[in-house]
Backbone as numpy.savetxt, mean C-alpha at the origin, in Angstrom:
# Nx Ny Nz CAx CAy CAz Cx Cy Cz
19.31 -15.49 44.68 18.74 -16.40 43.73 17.66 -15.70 42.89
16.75 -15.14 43.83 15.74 -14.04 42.96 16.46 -13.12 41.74
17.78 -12.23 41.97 18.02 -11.49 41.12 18.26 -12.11 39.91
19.35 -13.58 39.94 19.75 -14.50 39.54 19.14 -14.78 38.51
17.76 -15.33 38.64 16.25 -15.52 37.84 15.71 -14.14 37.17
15.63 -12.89 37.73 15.31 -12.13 37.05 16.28 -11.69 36.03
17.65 -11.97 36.01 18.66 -11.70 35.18 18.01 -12.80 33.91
18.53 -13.92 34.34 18.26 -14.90 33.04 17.18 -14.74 32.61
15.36 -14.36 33.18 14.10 -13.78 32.30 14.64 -12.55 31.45
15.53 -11.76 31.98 16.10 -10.74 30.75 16.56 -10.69 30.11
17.93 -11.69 30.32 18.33 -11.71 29.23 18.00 -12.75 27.91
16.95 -13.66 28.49 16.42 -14.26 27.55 15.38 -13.65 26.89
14.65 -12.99 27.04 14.08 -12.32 26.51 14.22 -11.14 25.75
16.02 -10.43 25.93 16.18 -9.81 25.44 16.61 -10.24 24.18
17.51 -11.74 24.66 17.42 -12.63 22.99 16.73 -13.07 22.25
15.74 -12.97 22.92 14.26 -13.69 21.79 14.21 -12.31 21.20
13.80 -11.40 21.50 13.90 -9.95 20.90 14.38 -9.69 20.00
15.92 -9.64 20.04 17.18 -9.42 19.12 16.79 -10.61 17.91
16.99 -11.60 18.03 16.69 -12.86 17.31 15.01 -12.49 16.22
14.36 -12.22 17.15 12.63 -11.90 16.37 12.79 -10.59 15.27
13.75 -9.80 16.22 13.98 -8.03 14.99 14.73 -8.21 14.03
15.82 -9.34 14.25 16.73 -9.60 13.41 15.72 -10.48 12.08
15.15 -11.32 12.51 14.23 -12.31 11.85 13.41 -11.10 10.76
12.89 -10.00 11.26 12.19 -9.21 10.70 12.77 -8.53 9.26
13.12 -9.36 8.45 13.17 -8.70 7.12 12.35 -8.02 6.16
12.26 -7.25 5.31 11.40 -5.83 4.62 10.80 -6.85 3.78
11.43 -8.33 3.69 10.75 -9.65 2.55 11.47 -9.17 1.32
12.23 -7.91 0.99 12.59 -8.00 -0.45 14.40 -8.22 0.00
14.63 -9.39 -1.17 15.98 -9.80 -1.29 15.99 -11.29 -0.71
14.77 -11.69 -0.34 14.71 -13.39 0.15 13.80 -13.64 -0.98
12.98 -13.52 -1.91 12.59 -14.23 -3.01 11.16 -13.47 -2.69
10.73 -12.54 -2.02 9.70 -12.06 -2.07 9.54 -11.17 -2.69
10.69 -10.06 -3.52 10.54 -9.22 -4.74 9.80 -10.15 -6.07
10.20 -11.25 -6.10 9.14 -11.97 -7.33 7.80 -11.93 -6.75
7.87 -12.44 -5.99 6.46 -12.74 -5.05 5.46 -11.01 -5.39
6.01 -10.08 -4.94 5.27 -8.50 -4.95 5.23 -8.27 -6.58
6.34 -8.46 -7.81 6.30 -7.95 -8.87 4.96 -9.09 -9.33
4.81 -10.54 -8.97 3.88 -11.45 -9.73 2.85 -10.45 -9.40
2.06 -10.21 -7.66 0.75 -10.25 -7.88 0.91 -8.28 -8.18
1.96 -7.57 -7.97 1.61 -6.65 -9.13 1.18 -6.70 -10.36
2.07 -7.40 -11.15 1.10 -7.42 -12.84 -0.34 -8.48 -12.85
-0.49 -9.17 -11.62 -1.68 -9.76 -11.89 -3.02 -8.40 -11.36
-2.94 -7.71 -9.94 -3.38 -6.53 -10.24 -3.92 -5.75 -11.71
-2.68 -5.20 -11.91 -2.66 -4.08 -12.82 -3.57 -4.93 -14.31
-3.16 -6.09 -14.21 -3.84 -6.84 -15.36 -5.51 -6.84 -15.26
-5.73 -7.31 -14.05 -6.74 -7.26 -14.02 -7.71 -5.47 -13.30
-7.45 -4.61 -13.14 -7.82 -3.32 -12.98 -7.67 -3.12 -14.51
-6.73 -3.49 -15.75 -7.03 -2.82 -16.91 -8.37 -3.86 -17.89
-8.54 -5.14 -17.25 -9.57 -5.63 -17.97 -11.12 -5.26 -16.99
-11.17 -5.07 -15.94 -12.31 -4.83 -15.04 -12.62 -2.72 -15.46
-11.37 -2.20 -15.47 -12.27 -1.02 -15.65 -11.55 -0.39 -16.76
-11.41 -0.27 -18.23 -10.82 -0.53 -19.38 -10.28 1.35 -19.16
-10.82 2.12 -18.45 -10.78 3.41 -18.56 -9.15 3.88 -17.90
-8.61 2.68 -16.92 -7.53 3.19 -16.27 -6.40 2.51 -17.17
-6.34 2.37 -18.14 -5.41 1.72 -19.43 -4.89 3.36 -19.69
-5.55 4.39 -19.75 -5.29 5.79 -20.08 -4.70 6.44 -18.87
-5.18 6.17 -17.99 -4.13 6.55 -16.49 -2.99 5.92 -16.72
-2.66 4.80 -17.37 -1.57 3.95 -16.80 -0.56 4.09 -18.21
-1.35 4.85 -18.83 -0.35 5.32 -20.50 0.10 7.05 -20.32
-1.24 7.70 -19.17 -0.42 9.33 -19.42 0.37 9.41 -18.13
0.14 9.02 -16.99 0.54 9.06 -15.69 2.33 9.19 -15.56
3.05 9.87 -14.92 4.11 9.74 -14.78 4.94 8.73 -13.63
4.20 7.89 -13.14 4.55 6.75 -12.37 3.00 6.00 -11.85
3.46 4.71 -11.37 2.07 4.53 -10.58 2.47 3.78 -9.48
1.82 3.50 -8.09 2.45 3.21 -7.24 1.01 1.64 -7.15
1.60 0.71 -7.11 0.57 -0.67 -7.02 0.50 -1.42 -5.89
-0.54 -1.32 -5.24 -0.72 -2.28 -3.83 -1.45 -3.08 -4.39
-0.96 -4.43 -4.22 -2.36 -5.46 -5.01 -2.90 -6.02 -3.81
-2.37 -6.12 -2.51 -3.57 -6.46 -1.45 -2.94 -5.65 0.23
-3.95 -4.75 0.06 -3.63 -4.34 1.63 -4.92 -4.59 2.70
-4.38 -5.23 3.06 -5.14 -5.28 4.48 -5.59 -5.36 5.92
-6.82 -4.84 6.07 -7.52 -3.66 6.88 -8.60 -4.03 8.17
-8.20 -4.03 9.63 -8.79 -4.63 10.74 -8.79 -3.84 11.42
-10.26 -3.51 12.26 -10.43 -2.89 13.19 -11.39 -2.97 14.14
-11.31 -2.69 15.76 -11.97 -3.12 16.50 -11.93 -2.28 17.45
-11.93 -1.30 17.16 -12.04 0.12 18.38 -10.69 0.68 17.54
-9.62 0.17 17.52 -8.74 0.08 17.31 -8.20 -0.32 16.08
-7.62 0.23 14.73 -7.82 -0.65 13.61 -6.26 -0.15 12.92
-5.90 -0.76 12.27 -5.01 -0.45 11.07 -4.99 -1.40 9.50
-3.92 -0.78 9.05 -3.78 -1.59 7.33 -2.09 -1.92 7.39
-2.17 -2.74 6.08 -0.41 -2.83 5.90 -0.59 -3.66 4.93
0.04 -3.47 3.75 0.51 -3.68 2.88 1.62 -4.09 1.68
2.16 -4.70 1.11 3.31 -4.13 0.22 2.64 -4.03 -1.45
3.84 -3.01 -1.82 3.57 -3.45 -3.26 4.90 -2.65 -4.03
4.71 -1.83 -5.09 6.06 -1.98 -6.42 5.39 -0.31 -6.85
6.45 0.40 -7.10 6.56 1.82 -7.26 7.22 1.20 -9.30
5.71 1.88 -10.16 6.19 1.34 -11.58 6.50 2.89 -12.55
7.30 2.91 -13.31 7.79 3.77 -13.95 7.93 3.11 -15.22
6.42 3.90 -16.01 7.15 3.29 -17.66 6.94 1.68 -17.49
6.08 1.16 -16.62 5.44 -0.10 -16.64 6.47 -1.19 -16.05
7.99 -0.46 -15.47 8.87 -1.60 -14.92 8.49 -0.99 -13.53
9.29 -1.79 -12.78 9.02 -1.71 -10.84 10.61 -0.95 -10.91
10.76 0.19 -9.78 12.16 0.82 -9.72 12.14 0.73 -8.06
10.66 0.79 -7.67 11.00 0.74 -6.01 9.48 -0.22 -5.23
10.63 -1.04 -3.81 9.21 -1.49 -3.81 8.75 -0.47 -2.12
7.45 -0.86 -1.66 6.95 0.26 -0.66 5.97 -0.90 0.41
6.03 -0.38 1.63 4.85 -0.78 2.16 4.13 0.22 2.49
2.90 -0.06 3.14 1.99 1.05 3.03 1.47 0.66 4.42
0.96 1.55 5.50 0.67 1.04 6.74 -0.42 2.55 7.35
-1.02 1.61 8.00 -2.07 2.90 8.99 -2.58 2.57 10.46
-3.15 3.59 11.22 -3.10 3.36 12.26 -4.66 4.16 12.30
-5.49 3.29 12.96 -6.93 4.38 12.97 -7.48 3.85 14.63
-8.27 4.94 15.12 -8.95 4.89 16.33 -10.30 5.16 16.39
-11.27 4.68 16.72 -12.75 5.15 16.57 -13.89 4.27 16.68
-15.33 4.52 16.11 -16.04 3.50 16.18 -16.11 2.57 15.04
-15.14 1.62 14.90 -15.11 0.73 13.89 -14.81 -0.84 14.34
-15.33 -1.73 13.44 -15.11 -3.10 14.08 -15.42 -3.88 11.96
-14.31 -5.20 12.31 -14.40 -5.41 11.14 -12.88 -5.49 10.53
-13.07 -6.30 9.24 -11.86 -6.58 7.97 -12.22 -6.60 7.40
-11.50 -6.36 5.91 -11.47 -6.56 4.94 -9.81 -6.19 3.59
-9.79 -6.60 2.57 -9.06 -6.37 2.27 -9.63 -5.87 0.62
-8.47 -4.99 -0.09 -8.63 -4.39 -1.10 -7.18 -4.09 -1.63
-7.12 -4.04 -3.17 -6.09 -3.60 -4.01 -6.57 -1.57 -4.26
-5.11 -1.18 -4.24 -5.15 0.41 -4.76 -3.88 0.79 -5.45
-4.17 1.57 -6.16 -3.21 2.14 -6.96 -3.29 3.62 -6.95
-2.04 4.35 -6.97 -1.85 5.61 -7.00 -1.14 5.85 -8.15
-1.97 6.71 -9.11 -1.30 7.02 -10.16 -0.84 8.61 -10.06
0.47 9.02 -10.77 1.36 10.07 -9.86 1.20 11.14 -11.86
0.34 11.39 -11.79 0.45 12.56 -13.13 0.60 13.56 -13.20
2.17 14.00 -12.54 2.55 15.05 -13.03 4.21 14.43 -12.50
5.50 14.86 -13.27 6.73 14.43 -12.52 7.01 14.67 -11.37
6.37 16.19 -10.70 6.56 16.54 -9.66 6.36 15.86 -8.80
4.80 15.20 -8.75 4.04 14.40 -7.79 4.97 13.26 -7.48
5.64 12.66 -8.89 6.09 11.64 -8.64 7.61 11.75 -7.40
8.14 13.00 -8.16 9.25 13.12 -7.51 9.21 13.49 -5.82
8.02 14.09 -5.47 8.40 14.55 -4.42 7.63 13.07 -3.33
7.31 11.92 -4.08 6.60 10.49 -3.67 8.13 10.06 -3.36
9.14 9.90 -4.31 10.03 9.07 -3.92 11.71 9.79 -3.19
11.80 11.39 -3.25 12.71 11.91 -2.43 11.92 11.96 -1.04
10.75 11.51 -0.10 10.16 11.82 1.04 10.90 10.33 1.66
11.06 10.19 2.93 11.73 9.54 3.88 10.13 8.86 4.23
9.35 9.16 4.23 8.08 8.38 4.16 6.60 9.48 3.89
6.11 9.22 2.89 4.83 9.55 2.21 3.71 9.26 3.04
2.70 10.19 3.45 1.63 9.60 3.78 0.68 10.65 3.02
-0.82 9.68 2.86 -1.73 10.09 1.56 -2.58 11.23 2.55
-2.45 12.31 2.15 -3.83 13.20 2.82 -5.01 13.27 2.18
-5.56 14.35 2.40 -6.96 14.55 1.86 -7.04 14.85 0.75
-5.78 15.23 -0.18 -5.44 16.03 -1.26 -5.73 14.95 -2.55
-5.66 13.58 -2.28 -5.62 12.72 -2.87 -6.86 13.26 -3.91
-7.56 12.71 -5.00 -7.92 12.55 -5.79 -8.77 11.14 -5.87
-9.99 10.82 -5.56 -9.80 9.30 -5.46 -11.16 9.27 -7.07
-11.11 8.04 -7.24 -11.66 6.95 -7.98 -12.15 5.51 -7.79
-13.61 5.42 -7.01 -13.71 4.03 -6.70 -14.46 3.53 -7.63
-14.22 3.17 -8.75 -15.46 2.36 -9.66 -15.85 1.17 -9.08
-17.39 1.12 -9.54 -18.43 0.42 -9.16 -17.93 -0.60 -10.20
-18.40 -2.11 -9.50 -18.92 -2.68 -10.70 -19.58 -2.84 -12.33
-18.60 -2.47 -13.23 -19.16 -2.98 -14.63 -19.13 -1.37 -15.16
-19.00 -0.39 -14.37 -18.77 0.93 -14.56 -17.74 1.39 -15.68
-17.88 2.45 -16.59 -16.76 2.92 -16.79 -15.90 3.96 -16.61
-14.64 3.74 -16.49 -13.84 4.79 -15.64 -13.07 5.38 -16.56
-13.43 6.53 -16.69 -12.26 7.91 -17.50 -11.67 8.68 -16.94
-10.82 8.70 -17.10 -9.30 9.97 -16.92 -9.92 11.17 -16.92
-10.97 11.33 -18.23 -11.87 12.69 -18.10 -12.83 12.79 -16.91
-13.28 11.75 -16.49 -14.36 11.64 -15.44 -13.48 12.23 -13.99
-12.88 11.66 -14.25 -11.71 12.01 -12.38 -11.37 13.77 -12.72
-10.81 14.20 -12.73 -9.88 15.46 -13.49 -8.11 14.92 -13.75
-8.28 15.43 -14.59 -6.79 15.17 -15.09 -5.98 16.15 -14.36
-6.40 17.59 -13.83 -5.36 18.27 -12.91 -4.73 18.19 -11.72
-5.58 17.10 -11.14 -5.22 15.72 -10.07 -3.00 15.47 -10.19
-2.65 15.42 -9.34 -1.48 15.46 -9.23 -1.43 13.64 -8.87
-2.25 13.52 -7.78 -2.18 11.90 -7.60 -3.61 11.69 -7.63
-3.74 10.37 -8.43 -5.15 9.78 -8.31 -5.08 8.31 -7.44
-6.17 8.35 -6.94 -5.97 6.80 -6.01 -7.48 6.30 -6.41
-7.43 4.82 -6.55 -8.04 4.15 -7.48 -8.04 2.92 -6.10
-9.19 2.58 -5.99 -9.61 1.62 -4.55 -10.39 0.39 -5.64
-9.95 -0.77 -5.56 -10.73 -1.85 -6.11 -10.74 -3.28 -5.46
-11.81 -3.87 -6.00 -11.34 -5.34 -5.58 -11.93 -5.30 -3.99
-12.22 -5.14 -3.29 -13.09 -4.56 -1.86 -13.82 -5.88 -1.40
-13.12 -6.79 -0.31 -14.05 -7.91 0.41 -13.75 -7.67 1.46
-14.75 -8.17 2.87 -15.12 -8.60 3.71 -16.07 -7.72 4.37
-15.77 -7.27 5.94 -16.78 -7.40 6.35 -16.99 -5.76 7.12
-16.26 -4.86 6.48 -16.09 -3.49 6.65 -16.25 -3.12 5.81
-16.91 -1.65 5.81 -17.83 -0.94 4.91 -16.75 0.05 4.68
-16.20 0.48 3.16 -15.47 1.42 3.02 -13.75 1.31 3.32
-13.43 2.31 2.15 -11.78 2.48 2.44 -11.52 3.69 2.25
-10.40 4.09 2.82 -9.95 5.50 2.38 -8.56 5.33 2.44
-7.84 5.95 2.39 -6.16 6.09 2.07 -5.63 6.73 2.69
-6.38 7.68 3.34 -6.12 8.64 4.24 -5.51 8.79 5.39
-4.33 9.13 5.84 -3.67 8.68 6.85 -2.80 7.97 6.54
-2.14 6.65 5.45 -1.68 5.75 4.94 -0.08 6.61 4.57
0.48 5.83 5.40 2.33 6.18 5.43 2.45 5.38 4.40
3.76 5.46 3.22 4.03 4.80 2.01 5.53 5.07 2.54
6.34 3.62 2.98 7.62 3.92 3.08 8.57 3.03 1.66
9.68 3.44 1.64 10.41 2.55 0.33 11.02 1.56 1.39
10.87 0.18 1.15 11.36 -1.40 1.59 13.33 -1.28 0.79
13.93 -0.79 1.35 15.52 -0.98 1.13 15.85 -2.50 0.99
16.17 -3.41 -0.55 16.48 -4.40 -0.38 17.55 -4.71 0.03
């Protein structure tokens, strides 16, 4: 009777499993590609009226990659996750999530929009032939302050990728990108 019972806890549980992974869709191709392209252009809309300087990133850049909200919890133990829309020439061609895994003395959330702008083709190309991207130290970043203005000349333009951190609430101090896997969501 014991084995009996431990059979049926398994195999029910192995169906809740199957059933929960199966349940687990990437969200694009159930009506959540509108959902990621809306609060993309509401993003990008608002990063070109808040810091008027990345209108010139987003005119020389050879792609840009748009997270309009990823967010970020940690408690000894912390990570991020995200989605957002890989834009070329101002349309979406791919969408991505973005995810991290951190360990240390940290406690706290918050969430923030970022964008990676990819200026050079190379950068771009070797962003979307990778089986999954993650951002190193190499990045280039740009956090404008409040009311600040932000130039293309101010960052360096020999920057291959620039990453651009905005929009920043709650109750953790700081972001970085660093570590941050960028996979493509297969609809």
């Amino acid at each position: 009777m014991t084995i009996l019972n431990r059979r049926r806890v398994l195999l029910t549980g192995a169906a809740a499993a199957t059933a929960g992974l199966a349940g687990c869709g990437n969200g694009v191709g159930n009506g959540a590609a509108a959902t990621i392209d809306a609060r993309v252009a509401s993003t990008v809309a608002f990063m070109h009226d808040t810091y008027p300087g990345t209108r010139d990133l987003s005119q020389r850049c050879a792609g840009r990659l748009v997270m309009p909200v990823v967010t970020e919890a940690g408690l000894g133990i912390g990570g991020s996750f995200g989605r957002g829309a890989l834009q070329v020439n101002g349309l979406t061609v791919d969408y991505y999530s973005a995810a991290s895994a951190s360990a240390g003395f940290q406690i706290g959330a918050q969430q923030y929009s970022h964008v990676l702008f990819f200026m050079t083709q190379n950068a771009l190309a070797d962003f979307r032939a990778s089986a999954g991207w993650a951002a190193g130290g190499d990045l280039e970043y740009a956090v404008p302050e409040r009311g600040e203005v932000l130039r293309a000349e101010t960052i360096t333009s020999l920057a291959p990728v620039i990453a651009i951190l905005f929009a920043q609430s709650g109750l953790r101090i700081g972001a970085t990108l660093e570590g941050t896997k960028y996979t493509r969501i297969i609809p």
